[in-house]
N, C-alpha and C positions, 0 to 999 in steps of 0.2 A: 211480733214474735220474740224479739228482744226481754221486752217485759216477762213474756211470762217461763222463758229459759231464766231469769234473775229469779222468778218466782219460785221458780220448781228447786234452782239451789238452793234458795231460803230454806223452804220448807225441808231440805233433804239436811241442813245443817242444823234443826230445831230436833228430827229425829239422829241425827248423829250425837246432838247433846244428850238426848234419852237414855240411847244407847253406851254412851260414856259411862253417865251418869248411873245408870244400873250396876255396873262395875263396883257400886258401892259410895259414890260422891252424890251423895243426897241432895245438896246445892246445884251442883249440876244437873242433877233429873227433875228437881223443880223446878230449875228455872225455864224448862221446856212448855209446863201446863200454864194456864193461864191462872191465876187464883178462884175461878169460879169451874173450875173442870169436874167431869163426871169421870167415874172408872167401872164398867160394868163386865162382869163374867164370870164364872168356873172355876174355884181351883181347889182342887182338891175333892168335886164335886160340890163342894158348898158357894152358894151364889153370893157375889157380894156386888149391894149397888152401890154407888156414894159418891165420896169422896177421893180423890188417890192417895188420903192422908195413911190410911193404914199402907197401902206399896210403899210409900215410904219409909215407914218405920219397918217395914222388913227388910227392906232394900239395907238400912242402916246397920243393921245385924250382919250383914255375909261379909263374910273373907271377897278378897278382891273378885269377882269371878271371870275378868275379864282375863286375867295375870295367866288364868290356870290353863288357857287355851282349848279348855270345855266350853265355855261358850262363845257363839257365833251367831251374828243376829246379821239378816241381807233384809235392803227394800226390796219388795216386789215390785210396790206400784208408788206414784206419786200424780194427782189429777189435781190440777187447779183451773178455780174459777173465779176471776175476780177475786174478792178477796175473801174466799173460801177454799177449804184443798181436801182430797181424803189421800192416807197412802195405808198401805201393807204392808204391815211388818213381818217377818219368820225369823224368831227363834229357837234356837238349839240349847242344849245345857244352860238352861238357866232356870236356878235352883232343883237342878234335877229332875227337870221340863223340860220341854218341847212346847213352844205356842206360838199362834196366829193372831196377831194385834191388827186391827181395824181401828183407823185414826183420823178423826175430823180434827181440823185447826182453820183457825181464823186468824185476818190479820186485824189487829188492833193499834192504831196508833202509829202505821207502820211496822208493825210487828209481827211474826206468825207465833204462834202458840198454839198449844194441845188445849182442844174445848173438850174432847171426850173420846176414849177408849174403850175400846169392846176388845175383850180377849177370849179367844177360846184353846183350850190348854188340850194341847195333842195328846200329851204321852206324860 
């Protein structure tokens, strides 16, 4: 049981870097995905599959968002298996959105990282 409470805070600190890192520290919000990650979903109604290279370069654009106390991001969930996890993200004010992130990470090398994101954008 030990193990996998270490695990669950791992993984809750790989999405706390995300979520930092949205705030506008691009370093920071990469260094959460793995270099081979997917980013899939909605915004704006236009579907985008790929890469998270474009979230970053948007992310690198916004004034701080985190400073402005508009946005607000809580885990739902966190599930690990071995060294596999999924969790739920909910987002508030961010970029003048509301969204639900779905989040596969693996551990690698002893490491957890983001292997892929699905988002569906509320509002």
């Amino acid at each position: 049981m030990k193990n996998r409470l270490e695990d669950v805070a791992s993984v809750r600190s790989v999405l706390d870097a995300y979520v930092e890192g949205s705030g506008g520290d691009v370093a920071r919000l990469r260094s959460a995905f793995h270099p081979d990650a997917r980013m899939n979903g909605y915004f704006s109604g236009k579907l985008g599959i790929g890469s998270p290279e474009p979230f970053f370069s948007e992310v690198a654009k916004l004034d701080p968002v985190t400073s402005t106390g508009k946005y607000h991001a809580e885990i739902e969930s966190i599930e690990v298996m071995g060294d596999v996890a999924t969790a739920t993200l909910v987002e508030t004010g961010f970029m003048g959105s509301d969204f639900i992130d779905f989040f596969h990470l693996i551990r690698v090398d002893g490491e957890w990282k983001i292997i892929s994101k699905t988002f569906y954008q509320a509002s």
